[in-house]
N, C-alpha and C positions, 0 to 999 in steps of 0.2 A: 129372787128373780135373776139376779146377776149368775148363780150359776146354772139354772136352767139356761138363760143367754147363750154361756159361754159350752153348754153342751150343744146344741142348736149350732152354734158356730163349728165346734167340733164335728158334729154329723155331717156338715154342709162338705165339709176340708174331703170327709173320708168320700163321702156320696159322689164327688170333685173326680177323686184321684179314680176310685170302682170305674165311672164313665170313661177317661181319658183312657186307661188301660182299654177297655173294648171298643170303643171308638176307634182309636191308635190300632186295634188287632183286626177290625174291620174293614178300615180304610187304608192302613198301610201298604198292600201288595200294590192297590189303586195309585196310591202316591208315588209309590218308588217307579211303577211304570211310567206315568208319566213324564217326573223327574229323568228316569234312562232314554224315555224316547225325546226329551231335547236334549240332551246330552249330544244322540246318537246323529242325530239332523244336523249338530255343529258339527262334528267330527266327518260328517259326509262331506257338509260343504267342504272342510277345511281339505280335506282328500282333494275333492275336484280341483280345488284351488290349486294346489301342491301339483296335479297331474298336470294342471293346463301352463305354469311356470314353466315344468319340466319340458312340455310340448313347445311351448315357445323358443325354448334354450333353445332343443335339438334343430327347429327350423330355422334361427337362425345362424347356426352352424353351419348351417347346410347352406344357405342365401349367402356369409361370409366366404364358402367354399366358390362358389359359385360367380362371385363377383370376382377374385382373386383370378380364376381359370379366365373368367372374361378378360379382365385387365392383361394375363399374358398373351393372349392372344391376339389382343388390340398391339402390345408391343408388338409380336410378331407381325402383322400384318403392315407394320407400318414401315418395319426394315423390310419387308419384300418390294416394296412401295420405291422403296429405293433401287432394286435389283430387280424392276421390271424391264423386258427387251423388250417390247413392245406395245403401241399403244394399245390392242385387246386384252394384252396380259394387265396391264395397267388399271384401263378399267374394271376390268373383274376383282381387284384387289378392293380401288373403290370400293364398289360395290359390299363385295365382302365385310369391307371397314363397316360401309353405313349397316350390315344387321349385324355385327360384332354391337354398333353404338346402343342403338334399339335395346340391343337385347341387356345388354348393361344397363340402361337409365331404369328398365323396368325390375331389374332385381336389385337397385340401388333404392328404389321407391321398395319395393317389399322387405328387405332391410332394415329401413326406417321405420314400416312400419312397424314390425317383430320388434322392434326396439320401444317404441311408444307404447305398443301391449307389454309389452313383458316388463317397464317400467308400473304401471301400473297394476299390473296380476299381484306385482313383488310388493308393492306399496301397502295392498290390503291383507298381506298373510301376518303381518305381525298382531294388527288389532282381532284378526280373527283366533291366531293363536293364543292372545288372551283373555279371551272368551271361551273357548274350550278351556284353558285350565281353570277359569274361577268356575266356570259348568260344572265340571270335575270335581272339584274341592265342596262345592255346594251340596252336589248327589251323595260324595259322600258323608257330608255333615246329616243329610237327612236321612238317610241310610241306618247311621251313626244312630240318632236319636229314636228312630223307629224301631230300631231293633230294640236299642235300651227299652226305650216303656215295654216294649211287648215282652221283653225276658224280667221286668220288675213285676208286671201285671202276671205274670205266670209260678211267679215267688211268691207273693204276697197276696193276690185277690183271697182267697180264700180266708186268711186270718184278717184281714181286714173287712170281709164279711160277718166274722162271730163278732169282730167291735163293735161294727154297725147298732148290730144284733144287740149287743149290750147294751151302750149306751141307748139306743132306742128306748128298749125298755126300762129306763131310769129318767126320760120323759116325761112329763105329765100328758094321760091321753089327749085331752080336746088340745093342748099346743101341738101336740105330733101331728094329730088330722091336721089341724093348719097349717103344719110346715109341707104335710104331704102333698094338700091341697094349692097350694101355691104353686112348689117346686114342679107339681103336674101344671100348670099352665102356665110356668115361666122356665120351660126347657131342660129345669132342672135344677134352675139355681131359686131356692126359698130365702136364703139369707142373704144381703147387702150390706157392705161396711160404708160409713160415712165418715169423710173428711170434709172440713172447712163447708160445712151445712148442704154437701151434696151426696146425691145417691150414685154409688159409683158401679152399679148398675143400671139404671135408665138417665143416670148421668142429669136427673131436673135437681132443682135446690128443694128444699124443703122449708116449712114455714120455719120463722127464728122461734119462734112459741114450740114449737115440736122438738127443734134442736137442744131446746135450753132443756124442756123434759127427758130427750132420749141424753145428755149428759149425766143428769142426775142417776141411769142408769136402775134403775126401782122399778121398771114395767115393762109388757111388750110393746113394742111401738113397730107400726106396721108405715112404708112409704105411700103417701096420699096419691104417688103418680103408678109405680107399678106395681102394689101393694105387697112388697117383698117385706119380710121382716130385718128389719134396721138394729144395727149396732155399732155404736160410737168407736172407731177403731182406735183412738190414740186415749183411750179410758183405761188405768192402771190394772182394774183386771184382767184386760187383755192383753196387755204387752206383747205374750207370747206368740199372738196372732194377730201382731202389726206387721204388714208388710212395707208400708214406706215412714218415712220420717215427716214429725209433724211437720208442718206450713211454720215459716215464721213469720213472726208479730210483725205487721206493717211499721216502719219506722214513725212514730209520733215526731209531727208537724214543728218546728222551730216555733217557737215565739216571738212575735214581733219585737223589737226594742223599743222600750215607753220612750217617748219625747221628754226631755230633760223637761221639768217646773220652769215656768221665765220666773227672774228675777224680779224682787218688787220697782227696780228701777226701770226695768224691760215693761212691765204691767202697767206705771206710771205714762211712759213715752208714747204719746199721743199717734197716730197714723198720721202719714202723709196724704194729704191731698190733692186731687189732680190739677193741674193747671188747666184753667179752663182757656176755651180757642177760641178769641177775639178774631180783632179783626188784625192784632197785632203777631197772631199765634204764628209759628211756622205750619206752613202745610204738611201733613206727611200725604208720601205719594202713593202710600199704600193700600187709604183708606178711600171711597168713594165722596165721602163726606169732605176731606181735603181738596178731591179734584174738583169739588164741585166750590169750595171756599177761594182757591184761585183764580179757577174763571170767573168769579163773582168780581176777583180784586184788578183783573183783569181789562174786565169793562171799566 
């Protein structure tokens, strides 16, 4: 029975890898599109970003230009101020001044503001910049891998169909219908390896009366929860298709330390006795019985 098991195990691995290549060659165009289309949504954004920094720059370039001309021309207006003949000439300069001032507070205010955005546009480009590159690094790992199975699947499905094939037929019939039968209403996967008394497939425990048999390893043993056929994975004939390391042995509990034997002198010495609470006793103030023996000595 062990190596009927361990062919069943075998078929399962090959039946495993056949799926993943056509799965992987049917689903991958799907995958990688979507993978490029967020890709391509970050690198939009990050664009925008990049273009509204730069917009910001240019405007306030132009706002510094702007307030610079203002400022000479508030100097100038102010040496004329000085070189006016007359009092209309005078006022008019005034005047002049006060929409020179106007006109300055309000690009002094837009300014500030291009300053406060474009603090902030600048703030967010770093974190977005590194989200595009792990986006990047990701599309291509999946890229990467997709391609791999589909160019393994295009190597090898074929001779890994005659093993099938083979091994199949080294089978005993009625275990093969059962594995077929299974594998058809469980996705695909008929075989389940069990570690530390669970199905690592529907992931329930399994009874310990079931465990202790599927160790002995002498029959088939089917899971009471998703009726997959079970096989003990860390059982020396499988070694070869253990994929993780056993579980270690819970650490055994310390022992208590025995209480040394008394001595027959210690065995001999009688207990003490309490002092009983006269009327002579001290009270303690702890106890209700005390409080109520004082007020008694009290009266």
């Amino acid at each position: 029975m062990q190596e009927t098991i361990l062919k069943l195990i075998q078929l399962q691995e090959l039946d495993n890898k056949i799926k993943d290549w056509r799965q992987t060659a049917a689903d991958g165009p799907g995958r990688l599109a979507l993978a490029r289309e967020k890709l391509t949504a970050l690198e939009a954004e990050l664009a925008t970003r990049e273009a509204g920094v730069a917009e910001n720059l240019a405007k306030k370039t132009d706002a510094e230009t702007a307030v610079g001309e203002l400022n000479q021309r508030k100097a100038t207006n102010q040496a004329r101020q000085l070189k006016a003949r007359d009092p209309n000439e005078y006022r008019a300069v005034l005047k002049e001044e006060e929409t020179i001032g106007h006109a300055l507070a309000a690009q002094e205010d837009e300014l500030l503001a291009l300053l406060d955005a474009g603090e902030k546009l600048a703030a967010a480009l770093p974190a977005l910049r590194s989200s595009v590159e792990e986006e990047t690094k990701a599309y291509a790992e999946v890229e990467e891998k997709i391609r791999s199975v589909i160019a393994d699947g295009l190597e090898h499905e074929a001779g890994a169909l005659l093993g099938r094939e083979a091994l199949a037929a080294s089978v005993p019939p009625q275990i093969l219908g059962k594995y077929a039968n299974v594998a058809r209403n469980r996705d695909g996967q008929a075989v389940a390896p069990v570690v530390s008394g669970m199905c690592r497939c529907c992931r329930l425990s399994i009874p310990p009366q079931l465990y202790n048999e599927l160790q002995r390893n002498d029959k088939l043993i089917t899971c009471p929860n998703c009726a997959r056929i079970l096989w003990w994975m860390h059982h020396p004939h499988f070694k070869d298709h253990c994929t993780e390391p056993e579980p270690a042995a819970a650490p055994e509990k310390p022992e208590k330390p025995e209480k040394p034997a008394k001595t027959a002198a210690e065995a001999r010495k009688p207990k003490a006795k309490p002092k009983p609470k006269g009327k002579g006793a001290k009270a303690d103030p702890e106890t209700p019985g005390s409080f109520a023996a004082a007020e008694a000595a009290g009266q």
